[in-house]
LUMLUMDREN-2810 file (N, C-alpha, C; in Angstrom, 1 decimal):
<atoms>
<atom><aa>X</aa><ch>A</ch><at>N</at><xx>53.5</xx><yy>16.6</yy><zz>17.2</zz></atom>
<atom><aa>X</aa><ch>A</ch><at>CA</at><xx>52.2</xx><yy>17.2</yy><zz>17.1</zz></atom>
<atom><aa>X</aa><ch>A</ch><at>C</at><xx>52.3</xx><yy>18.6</yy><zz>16.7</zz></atom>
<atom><aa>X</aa><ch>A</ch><at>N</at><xx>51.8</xx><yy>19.1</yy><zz>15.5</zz></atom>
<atom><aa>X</aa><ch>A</ch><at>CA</at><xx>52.1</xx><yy>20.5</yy><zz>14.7</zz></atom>
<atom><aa>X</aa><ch>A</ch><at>C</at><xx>50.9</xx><yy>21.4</yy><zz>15.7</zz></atom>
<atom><aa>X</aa><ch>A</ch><at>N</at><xx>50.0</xx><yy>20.6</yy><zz>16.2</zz></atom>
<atom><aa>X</aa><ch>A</ch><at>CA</at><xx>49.0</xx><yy>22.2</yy><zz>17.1</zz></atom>
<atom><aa>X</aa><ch>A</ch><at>C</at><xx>49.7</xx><yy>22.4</yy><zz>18.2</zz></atom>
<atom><aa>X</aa><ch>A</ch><at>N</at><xx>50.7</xx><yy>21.9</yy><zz>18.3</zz></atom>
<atom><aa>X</aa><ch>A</ch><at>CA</at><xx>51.3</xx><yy>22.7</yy><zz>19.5</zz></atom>
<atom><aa>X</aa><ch>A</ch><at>C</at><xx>52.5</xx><yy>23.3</yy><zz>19.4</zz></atom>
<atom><aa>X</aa><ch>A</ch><at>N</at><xx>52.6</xx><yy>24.0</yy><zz>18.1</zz></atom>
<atom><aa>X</aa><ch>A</ch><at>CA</at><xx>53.9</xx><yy>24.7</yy><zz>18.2</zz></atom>
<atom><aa>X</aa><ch>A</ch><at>C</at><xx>53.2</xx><yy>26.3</yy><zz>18.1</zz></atom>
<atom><aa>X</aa><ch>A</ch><at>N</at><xx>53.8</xx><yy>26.8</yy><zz>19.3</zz></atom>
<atom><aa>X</aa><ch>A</ch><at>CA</at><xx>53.1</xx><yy>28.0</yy><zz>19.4</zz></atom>
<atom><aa>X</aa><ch>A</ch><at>C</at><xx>54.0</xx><yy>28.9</yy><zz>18.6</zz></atom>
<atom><aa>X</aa><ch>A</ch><at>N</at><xx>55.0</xx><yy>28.9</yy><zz>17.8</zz></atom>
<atom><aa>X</aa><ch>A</ch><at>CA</at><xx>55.4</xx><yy>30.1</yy><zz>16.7</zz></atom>
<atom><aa>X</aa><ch>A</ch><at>C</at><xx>54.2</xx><yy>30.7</yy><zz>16.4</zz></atom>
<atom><aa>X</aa><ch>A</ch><at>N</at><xx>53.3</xx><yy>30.4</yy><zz>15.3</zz></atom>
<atom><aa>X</aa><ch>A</ch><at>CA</at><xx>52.9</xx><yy>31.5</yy><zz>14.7</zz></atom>
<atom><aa>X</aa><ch>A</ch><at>C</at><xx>52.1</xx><yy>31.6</yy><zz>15.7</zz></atom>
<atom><aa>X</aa><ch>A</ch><at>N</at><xx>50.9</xx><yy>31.1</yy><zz>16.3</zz></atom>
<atom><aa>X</aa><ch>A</ch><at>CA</at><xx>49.9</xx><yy>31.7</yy><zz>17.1</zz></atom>
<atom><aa>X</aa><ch>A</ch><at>C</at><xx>50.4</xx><yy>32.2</yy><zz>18.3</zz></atom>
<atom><aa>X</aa><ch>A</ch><at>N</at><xx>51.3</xx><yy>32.3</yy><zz>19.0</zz></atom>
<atom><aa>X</aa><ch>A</ch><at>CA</at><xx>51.7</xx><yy>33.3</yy><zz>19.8</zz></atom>
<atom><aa>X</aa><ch>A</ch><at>C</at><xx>52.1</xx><yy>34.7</yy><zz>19.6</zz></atom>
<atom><aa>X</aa><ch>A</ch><at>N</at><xx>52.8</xx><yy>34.7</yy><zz>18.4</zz></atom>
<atom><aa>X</aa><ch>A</ch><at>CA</at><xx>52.9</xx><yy>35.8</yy><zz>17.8</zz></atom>
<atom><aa>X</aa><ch>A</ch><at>C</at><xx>51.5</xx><yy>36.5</yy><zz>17.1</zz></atom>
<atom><aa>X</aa><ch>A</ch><at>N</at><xx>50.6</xx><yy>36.0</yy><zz>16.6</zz></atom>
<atom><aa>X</aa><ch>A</ch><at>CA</at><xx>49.0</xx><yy>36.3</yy><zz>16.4</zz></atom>
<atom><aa>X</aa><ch>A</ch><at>C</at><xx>48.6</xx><yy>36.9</yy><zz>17.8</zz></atom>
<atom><aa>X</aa><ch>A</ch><at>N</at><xx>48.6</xx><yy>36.1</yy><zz>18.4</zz></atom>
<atom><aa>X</aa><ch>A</ch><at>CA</at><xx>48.1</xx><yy>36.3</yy><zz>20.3</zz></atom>
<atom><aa>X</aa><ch>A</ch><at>C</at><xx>48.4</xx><yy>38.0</yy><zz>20.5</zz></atom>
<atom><aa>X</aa><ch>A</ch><at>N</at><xx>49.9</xx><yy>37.8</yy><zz>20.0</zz></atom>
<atom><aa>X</aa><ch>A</ch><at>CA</at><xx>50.5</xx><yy>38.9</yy><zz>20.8</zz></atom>
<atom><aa>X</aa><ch>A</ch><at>C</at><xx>49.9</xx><yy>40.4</yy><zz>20.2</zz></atom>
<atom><aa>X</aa><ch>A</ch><at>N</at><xx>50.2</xx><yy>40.6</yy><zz>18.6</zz></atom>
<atom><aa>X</aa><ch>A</ch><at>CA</at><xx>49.6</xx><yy>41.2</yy><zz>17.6</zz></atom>
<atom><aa>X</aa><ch>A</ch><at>C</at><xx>48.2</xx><yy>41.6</yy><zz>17.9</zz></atom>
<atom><aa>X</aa><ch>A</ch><at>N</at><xx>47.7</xx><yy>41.2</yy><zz>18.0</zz></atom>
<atom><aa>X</aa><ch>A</ch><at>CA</at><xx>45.9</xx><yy>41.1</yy><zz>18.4</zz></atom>
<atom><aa>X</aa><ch>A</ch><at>C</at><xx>45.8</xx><yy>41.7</yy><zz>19.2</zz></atom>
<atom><aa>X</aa><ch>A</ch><at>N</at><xx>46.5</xx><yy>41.8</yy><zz>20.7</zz></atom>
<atom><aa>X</aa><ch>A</ch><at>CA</at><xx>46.5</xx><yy>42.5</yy><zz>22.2</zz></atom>
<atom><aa>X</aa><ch>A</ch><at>C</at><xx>47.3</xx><yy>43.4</yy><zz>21.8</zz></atom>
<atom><aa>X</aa><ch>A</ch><at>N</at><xx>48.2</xx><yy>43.9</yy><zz>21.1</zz></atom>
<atom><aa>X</aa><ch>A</ch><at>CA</at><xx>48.4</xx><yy>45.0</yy><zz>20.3</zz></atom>
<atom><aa>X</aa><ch>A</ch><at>C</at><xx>47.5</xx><yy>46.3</yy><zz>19.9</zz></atom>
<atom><aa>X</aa><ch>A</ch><at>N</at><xx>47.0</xx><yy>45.6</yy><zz>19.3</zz></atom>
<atom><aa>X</aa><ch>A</ch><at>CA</at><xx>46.3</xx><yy>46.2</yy><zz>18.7</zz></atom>
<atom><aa>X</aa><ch>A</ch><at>C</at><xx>45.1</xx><yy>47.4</yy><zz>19.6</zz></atom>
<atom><aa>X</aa><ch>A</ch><at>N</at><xx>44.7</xx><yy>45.8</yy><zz>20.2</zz></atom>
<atom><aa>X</aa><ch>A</ch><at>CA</at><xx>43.3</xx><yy>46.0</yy><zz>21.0</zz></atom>
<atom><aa>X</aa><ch>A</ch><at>C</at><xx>44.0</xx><yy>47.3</yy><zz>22.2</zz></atom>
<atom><aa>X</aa><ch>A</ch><at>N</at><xx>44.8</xx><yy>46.9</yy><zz>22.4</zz></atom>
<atom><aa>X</aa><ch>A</ch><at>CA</at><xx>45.1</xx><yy>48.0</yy><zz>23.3</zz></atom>
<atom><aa>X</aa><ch>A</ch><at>C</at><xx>45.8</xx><yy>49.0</yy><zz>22.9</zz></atom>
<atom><aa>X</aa><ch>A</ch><at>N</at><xx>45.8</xx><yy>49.6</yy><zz>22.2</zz></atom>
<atom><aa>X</aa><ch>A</ch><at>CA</at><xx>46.4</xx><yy>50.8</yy><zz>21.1</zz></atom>
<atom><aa>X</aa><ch>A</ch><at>C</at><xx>45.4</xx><yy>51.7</yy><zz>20.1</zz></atom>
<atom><aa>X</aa><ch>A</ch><at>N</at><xx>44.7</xx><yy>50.8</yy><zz>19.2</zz></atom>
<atom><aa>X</aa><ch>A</ch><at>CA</at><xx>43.8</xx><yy>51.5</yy><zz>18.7</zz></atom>
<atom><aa>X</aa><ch>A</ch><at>C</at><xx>43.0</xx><yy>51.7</yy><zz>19.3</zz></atom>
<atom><aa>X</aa><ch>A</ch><at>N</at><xx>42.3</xx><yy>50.8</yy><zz>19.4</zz></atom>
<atom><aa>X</aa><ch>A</ch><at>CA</at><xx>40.6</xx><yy>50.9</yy><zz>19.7</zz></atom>
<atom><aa>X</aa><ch>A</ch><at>C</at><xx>40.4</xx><yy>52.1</yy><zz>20.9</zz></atom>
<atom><aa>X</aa><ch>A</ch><at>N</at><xx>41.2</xx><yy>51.4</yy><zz>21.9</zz></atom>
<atom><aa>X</aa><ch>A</ch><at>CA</at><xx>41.0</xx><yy>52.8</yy><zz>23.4</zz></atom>
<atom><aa>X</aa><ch>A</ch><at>C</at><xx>41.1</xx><yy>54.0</yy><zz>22.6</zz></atom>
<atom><aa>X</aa><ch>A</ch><at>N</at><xx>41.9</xx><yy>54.6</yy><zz>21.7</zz></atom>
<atom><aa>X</aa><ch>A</ch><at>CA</at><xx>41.8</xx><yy>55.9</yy><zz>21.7</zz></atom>
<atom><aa>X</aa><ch>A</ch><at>C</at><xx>40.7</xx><yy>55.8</yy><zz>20.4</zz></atom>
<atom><aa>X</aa><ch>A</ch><at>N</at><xx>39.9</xx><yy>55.1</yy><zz>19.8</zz></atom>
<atom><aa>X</aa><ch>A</ch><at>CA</at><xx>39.3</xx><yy>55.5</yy><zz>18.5</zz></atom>
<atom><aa>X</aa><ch>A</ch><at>C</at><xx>38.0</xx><yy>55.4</yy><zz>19.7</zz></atom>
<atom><aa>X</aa><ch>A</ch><at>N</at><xx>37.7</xx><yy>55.2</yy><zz>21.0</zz></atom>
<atom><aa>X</aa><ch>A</ch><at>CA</at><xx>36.8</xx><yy>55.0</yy><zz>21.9</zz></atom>
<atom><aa>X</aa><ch>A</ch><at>C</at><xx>36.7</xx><yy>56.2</yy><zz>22.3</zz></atom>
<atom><aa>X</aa><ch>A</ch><at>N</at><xx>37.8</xx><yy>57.3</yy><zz>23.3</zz></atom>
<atom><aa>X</aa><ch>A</ch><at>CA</at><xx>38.1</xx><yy>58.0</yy><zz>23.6</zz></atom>
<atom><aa>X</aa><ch>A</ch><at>C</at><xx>37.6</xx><yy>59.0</yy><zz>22.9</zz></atom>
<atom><aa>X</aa><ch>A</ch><at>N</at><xx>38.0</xx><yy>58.9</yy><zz>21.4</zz></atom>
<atom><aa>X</aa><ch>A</ch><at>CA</at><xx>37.5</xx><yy>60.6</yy><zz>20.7</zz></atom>
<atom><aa>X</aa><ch>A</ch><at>C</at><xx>36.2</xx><yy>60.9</yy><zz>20.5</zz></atom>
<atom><aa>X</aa><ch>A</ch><at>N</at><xx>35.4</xx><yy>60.1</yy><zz>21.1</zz></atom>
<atom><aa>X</aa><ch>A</ch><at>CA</at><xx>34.0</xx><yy>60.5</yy><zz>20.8</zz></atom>
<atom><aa>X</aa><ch>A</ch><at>C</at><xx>33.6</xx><yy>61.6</yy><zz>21.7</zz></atom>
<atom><aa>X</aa><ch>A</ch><at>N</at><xx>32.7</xx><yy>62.3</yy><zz>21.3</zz></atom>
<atom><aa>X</aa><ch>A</ch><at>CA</at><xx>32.7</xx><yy>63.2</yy><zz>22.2</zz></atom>
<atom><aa>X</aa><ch>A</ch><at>C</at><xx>30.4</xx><yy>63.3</yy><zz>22.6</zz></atom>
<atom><aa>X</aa><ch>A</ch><at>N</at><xx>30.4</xx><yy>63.2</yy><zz>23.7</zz></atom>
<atom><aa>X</aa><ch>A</ch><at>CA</at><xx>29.0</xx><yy>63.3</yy><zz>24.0</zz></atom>
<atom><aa>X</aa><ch>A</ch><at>C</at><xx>28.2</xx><yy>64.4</yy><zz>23.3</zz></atom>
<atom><aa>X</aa><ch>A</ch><at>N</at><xx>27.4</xx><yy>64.3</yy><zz>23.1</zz></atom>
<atom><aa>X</aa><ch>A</ch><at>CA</at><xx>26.5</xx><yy>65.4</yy><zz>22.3</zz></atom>
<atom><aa>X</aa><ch>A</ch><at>C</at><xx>26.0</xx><yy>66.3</yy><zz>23.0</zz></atom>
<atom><aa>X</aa><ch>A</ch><at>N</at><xx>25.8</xx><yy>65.8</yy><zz>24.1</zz></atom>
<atom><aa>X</aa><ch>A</ch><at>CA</at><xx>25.1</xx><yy>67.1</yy><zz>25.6</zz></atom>
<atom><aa>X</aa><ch>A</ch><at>C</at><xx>26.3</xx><yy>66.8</yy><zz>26.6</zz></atom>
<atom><aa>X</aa><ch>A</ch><at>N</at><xx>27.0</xx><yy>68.1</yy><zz>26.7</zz></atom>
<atom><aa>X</aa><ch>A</ch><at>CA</at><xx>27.7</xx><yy>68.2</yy><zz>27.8</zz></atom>
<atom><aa>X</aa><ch>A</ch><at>C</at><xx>27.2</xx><yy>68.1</yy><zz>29.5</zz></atom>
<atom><aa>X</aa><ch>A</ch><at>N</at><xx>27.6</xx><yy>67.6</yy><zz>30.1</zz></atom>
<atom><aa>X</aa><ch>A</ch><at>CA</at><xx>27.3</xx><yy>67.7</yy><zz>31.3</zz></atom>
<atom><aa>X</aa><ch>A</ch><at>C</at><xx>27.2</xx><yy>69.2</yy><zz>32.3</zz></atom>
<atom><aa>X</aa><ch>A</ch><at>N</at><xx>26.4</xx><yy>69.1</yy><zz>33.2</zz></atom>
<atom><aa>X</aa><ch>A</ch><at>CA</at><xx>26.3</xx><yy>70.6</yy><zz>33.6</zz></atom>
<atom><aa>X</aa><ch>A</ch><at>C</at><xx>26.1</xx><yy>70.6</yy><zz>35.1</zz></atom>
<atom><aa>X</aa><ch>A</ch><at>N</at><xx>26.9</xx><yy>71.1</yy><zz>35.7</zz></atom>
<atom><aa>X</aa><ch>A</ch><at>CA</at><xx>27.0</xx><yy>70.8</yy><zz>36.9</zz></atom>
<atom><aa>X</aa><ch>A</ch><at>C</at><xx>26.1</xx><yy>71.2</yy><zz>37.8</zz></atom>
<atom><aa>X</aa><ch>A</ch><at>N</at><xx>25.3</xx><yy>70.2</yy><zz>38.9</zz></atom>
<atom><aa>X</aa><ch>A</ch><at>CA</at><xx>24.1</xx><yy>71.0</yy><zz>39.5</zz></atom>
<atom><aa>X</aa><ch>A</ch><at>C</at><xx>24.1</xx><yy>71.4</yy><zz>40.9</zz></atom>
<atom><aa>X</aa><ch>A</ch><at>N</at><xx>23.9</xx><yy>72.5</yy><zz>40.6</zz></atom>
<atom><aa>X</aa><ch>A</ch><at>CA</at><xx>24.5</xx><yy>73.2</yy><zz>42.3</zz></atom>
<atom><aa>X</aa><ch>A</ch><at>C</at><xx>24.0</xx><yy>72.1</yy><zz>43.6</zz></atom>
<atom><aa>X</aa><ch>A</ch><at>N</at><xx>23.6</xx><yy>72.7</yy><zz>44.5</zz></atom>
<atom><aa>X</aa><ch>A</ch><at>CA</at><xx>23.3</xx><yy>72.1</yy><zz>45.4</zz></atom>
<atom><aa>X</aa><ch>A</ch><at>C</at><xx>22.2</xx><yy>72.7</yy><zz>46.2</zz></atom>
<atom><aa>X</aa><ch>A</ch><at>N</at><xx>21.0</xx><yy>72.0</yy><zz>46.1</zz></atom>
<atom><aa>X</aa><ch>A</ch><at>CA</at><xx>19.8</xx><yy>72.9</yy><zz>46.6</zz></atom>
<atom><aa>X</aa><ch>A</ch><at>C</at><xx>19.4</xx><yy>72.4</yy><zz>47.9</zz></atom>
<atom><aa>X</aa><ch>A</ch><at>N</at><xx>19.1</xx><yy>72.8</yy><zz>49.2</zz></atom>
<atom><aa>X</aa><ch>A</ch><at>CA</at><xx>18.4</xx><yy>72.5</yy><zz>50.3</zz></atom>
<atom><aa>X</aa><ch>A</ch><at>C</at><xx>16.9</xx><yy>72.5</yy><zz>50.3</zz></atom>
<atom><aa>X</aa><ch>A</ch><at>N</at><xx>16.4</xx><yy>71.3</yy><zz>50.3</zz></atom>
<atom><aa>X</aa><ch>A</ch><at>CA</at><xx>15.0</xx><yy>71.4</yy><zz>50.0</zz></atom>
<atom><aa>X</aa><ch>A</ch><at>C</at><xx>14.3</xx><yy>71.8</yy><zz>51.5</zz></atom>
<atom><aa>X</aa><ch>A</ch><at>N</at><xx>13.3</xx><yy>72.1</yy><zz>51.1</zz></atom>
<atom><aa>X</aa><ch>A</ch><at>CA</at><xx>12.6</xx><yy>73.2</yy><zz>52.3</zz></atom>
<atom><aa>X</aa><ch>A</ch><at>C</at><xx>11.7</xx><yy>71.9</yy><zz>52.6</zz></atom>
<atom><aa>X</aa><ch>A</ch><at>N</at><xx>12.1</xx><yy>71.2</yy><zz>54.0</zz></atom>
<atom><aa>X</aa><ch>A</ch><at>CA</at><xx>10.9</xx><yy>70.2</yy><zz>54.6</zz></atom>
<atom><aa>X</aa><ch>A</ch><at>C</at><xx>10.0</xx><yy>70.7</yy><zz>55.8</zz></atom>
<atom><aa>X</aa><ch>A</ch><at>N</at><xx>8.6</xx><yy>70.4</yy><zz>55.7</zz></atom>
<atom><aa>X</aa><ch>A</ch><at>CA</at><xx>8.2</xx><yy>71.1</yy><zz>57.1</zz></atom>
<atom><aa>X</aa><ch>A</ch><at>C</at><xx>7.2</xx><yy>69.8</yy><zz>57.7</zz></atom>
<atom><aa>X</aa><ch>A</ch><at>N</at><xx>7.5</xx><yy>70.3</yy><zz>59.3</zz></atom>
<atom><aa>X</aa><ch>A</ch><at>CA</at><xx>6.6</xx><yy>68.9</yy><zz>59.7</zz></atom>
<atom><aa>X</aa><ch>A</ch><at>C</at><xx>5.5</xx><yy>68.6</yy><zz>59.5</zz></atom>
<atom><aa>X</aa><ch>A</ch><at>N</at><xx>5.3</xx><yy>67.4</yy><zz>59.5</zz></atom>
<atom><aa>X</aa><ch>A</ch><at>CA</at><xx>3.3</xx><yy>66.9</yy><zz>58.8</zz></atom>
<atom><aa>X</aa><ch>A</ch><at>C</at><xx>2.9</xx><yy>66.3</yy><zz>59.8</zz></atom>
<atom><aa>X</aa><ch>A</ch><at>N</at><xx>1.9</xx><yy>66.6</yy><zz>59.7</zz></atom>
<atom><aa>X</aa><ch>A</ch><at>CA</at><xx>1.1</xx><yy>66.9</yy><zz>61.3</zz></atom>
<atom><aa>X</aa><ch>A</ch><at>C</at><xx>0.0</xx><yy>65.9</yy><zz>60.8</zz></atom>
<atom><aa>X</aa><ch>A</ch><at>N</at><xx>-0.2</xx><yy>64.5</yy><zz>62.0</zz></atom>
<atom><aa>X</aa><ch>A</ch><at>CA</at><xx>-0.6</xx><yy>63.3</yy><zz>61.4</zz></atom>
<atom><aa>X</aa><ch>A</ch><at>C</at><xx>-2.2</xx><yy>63.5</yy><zz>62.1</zz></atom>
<atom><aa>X</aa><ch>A</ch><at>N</at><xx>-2.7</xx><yy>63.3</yy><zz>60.8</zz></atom>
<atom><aa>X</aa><ch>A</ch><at>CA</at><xx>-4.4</xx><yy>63.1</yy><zz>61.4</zz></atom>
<atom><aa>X</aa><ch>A</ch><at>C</at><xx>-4.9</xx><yy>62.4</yy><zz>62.9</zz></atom>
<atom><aa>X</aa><ch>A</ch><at>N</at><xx>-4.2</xx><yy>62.1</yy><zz>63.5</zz></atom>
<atom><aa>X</aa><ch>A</ch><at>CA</at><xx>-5.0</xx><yy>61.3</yy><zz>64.5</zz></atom>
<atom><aa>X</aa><ch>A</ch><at>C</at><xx>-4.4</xx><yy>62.1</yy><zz>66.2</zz></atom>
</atoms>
């Protein structure tokens, strides 16, 4: 039965995962965000008690 001789498509297989893990991650990586992030301090919000109508 010739579809099951894994010569060439194992070697395809392998090539392929190759790839995908070599190029692409870093052609992903170099992009760079258009708005930098900016770190936001840390603010204590001012709560006061609410004093219930009834």
């Amino acid at each position: 039965m010739p579809q099951l001789n894994p010569n060439p498509w194992f070697a395809i297989l392998v090539f392929s995962w190759l790839i995908f893990l070599t190029v692409i991650p870093t052609k992903i990586l170099n992009h760079v965000t258009p708005n930098e992030l900016t770190p936001v301090g840390a603010e204590e919000h001012k709560t006061e008690p609410w004093d219930w109508p009834w």
